[in-house]
Steps between C-alpha positions, in 0.01 A plus 500: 500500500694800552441778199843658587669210318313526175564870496828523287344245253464523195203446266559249199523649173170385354351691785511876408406413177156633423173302409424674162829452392542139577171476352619686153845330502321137507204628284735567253731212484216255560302657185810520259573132614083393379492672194860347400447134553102470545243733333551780314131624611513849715235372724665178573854729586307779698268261675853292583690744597275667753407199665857404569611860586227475754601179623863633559382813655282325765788225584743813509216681762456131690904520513559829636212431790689203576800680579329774671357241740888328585716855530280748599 
């Protein structure tokens, strides 16, 4: 494949977005979103909220390899 033709693409918009931001912005919502309709326990929203913001971070990591390895 010819990298000339992929040269005036652009990137989606999910990909400049960085990891410890995704990983805040999902952190957040997902913890606000447990201690509303679940458990009102710290632990259970911390422990939550980190393991989904970590989740999101490493699909949103698996996601921008992907496209590396089609365009570039």
């Amino acid at each position: 494949m010819d990298q000339s033709e992929h040269a005036d693409r652009q990137p989606p918009w999910w990909y400049g977005i960085p990891p410890v931001a995704l990983f805040l912005m999902v952190y957040a919502v997902s913890a606000i979103f447990i201690f509303t309709m679940g458990s009102e326990s710290g632990i259970a929203w911390a422990s939550g909220g980190v393991v989904i913001g970590l989740a999101a971070a490493v699909v949103h990591g698996a996601a921008q390899a992907a496209y590396d390895r089609r365009h570039r």
